[in-house]
C-alpha positions as CSV (number, residue, x, y, z in Angstrom):
1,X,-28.6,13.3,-9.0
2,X,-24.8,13.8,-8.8
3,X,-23.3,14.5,-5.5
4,X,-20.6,17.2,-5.8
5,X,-17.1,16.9,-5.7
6,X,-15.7,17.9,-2.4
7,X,-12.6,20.4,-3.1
8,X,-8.6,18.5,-2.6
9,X,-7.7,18.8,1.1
10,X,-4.1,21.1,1.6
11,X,-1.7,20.8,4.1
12,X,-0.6,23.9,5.4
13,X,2.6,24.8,8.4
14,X,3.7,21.7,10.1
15,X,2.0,19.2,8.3
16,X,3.1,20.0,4.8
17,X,6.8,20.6,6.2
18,X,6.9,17.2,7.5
19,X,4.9,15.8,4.6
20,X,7.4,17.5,1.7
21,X,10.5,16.4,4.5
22,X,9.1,12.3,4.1
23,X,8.7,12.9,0.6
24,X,12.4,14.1,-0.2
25,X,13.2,10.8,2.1
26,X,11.2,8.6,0.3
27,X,12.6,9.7,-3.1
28,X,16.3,8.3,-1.8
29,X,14.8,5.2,-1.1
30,X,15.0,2.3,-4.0
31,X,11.3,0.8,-4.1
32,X,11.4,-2.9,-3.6
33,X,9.2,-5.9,-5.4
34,X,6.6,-7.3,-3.5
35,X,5.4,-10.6,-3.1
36,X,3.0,-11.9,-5.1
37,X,0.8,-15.0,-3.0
38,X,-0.9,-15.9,-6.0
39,X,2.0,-15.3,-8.7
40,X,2.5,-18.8,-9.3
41,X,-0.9,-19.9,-10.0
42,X,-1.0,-17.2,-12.4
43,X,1.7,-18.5,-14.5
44,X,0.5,-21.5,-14.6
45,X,-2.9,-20.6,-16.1
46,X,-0.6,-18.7,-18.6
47,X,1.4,-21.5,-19.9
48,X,-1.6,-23.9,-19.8
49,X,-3.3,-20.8,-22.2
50,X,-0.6,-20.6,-24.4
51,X,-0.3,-24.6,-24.9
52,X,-4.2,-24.5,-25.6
53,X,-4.0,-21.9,-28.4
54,X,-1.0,-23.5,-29.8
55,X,-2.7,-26.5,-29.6
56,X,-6.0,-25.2,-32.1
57,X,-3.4,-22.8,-34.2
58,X,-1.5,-25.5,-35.4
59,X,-1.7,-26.3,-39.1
60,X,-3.2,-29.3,-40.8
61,X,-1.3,-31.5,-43.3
C-alpha cells in the first residue's frame, strides 16, 4: 500500500527572511566547477570506446 505524501515544509518569520536574504547572496555569486576524482579515467574509457567502434565501422576493400 502507498504511504502518503507528507505536505512541503514552509518557512515562516525569521527563517524565511534569512533564507530569501542567503538566496539573493548566493545569486551574486559565480558557481564554480568542481573536481571530478574520477574524470580522467572516464575519458579514457571514452577514447578507448570510440577507437573500438571505429575500429569494427571501418570499411572493407
Amino acid at each position: 500500500m502507498a504511504l502518503p505524501i507528507t505536505p512541503t515544509p514552509v518557512l515562516e518569520g525569521e527563517d524565511a527572511e534569512n533564507f530569501i536574504r542567503r538566496l539573493h547572496e548566493d545569486l551574486k555569486t559565480p558557481a564554480t566547477l568542481v573536481p571530478t576524482p574520477k574524470i580522467e579515467q572516464a575519458r579514457k574509457l571514452v577514447r578507448e570506446y570510440a577507437r573500438q567502434q571505429q575500429r569494427t565501422e571501418q570499411p572493407k576493400p
